[in-house]
C-alpha positions as CSV (number, residue, x, y, z in Angstrom):
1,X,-23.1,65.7,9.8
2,X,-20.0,65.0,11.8
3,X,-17.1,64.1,10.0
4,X,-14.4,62.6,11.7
5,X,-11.6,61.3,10.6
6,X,-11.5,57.0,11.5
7,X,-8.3,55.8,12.0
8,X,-8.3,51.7,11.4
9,X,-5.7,50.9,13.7
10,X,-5.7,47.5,15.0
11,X,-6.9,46.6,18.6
12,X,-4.3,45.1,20.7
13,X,-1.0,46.2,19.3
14,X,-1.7,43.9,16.2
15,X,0.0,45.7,12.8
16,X,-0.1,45.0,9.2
17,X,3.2,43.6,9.1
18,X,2.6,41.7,12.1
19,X,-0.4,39.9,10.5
20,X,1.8,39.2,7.2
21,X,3.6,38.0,8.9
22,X,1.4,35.4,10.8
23,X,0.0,34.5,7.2
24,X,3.2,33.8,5.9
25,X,3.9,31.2,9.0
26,X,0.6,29.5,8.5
27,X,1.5,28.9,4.5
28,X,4.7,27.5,5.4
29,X,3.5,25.2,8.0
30,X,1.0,23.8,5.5
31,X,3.5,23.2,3.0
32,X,5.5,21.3,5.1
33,X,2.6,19.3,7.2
34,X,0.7,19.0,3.6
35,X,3.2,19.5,1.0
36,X,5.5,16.7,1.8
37,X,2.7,14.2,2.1
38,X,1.5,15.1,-1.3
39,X,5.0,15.0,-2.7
40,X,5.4,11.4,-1.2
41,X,2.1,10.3,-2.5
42,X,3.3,11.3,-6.3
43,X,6.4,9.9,-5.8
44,X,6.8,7.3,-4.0
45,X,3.5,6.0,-2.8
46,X,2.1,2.6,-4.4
47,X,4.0,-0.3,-5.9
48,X,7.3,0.0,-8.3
49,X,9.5,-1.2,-9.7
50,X,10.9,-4.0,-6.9
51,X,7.4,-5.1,-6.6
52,X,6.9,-5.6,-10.6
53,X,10.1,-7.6,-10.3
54,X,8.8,-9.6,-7.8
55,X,5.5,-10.5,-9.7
56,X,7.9,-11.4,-12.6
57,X,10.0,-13.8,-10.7
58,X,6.0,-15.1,-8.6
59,X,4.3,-15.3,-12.3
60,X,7.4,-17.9,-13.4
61,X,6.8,-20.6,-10.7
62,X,5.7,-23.8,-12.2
63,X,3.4,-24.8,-10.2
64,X,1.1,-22.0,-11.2
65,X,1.3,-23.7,-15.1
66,X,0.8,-27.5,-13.9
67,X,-3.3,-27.6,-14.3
68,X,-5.0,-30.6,-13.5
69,X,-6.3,-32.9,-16.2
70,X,-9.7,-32.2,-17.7
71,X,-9.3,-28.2,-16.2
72,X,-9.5,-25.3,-18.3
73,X,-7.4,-22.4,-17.7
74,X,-10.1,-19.0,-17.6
75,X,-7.3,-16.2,-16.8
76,X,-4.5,-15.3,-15.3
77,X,-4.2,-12.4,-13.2
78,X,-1.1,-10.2,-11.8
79,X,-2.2,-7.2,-8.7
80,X,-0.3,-5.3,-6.5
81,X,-1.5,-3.4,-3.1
82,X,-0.8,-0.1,-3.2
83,X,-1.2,0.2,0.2
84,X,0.4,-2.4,1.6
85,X,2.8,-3.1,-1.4
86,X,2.0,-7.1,-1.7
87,X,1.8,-8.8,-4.7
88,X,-0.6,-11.3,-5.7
89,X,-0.6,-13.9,-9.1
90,X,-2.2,-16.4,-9.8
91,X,-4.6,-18.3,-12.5
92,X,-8.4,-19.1,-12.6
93,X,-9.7,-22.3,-14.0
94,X,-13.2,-24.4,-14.3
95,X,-12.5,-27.9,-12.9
96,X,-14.7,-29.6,-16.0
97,X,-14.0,-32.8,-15.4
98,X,-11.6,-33.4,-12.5
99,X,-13.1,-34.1,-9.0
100,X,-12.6,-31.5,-6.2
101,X,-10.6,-33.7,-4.6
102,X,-8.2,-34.4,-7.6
103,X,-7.9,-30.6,-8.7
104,X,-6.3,-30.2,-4.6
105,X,-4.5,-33.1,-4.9
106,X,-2.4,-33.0,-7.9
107,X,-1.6,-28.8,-6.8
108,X,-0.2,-30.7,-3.9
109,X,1.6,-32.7,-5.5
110,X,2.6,-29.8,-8.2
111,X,3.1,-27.6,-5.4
112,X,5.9,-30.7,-3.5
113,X,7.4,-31.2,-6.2
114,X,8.1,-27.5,-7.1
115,X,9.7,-26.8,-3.7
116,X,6.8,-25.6,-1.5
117,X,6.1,-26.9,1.7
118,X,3.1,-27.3,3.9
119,X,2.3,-24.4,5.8
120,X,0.0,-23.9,8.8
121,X,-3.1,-23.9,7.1
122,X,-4.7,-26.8,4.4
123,X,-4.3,-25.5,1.2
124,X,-1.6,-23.3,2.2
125,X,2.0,-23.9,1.2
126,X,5.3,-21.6,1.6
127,X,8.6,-21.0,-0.5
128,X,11.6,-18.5,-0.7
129,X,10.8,-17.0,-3.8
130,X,13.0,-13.7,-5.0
131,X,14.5,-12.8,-1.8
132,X,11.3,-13.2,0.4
133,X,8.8,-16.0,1.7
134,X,6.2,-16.8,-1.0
135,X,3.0,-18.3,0.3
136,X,1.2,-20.5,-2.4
137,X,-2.5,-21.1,-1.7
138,X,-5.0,-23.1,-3.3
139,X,-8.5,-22.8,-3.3
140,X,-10.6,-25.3,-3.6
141,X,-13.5,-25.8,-6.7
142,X,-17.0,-23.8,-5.9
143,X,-20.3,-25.1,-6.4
144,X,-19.6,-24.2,-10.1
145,X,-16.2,-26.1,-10.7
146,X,-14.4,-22.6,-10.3
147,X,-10.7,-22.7,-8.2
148,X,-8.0,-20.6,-8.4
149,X,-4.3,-20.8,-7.4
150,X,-2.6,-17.9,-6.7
151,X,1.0,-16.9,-4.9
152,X,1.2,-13.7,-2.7
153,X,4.5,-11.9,-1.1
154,X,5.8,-9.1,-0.1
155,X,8.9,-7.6,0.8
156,X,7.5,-7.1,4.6
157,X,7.8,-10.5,5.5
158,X,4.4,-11.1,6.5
159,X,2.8,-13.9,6.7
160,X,-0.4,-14.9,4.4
161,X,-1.6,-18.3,6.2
């Protein structure tokens, strides 16, 4: 048996210290391309302390407490987008007694005399509400007497109706 002694030298002038070297690039290049993404994303990323504030200041509007007579009040609700950092509150309520078409007109009137005006759409009103433009909407009563009212913003200034 021929024994020869193999040198492992790499093809094509590559050395150790050479490829070290390459694997030491390709770690740092994915902690910056990865790392500061995930370090942005546990951070920063998702709705705060501004956007708390401003579903404080959204929750207090009256109009959002003026139910119609003969309406019962199921919950009230406060969300934020993550994503896209809006904020949304608003109540749910049965419309028991009242008519469709009084549940949408006293929020009208609610929604007047608290400030808001008409928007674009029907059912759709706007208001500068802590430092942005608050769009009110009202939905009308389902086949099972369900509505809700609710106010959305953001600090983007987009536009909800």
């Amino acid at each position: 048996m021929d024994r020869r002694r193999v040198s492992f030298r790499p093809r094509h002038g590559v050395t150790a210290a050479a490829a070290a070297g390459l694997v030491v690039a390709v770690v740092a290049a994915g902690a910056v391309f990865l790392g500061a993404p995930a370090v942005y994303f546990l951070t920063d990323y998702g709705c705060g302390d501004a956007e708390d504030r401003l579903a404080g200041t959204l929750a207090g509007e009256a109009v959002l407490a003026a139910e119609p007579a003969g309406a019962g009040r199921e919950e009230t609700y406060r969300e934020c987008d993550d994503d896209d950092l809006f904020v949304v509150v608003g109540a749910r309520y049965r419309a028991g007694s009242a008519a469709r078409q009084d549940v949408l007109a006293h929020y009208r009137r609610a929604a007047v005399a608290d400030g808001w005006r008409p928007g674009p759409v029907s059912g759709c009103f706007t208001k500068a509400v802590g430092g942005t433009t608050a769009y009110l909407e009202l939905e009308t009563p389902d086949a099972d007497g369900r509505f809700h009212v609710e106010i959305v913003a953001d600090r983007a200034g987009s536009e909800w109706c």
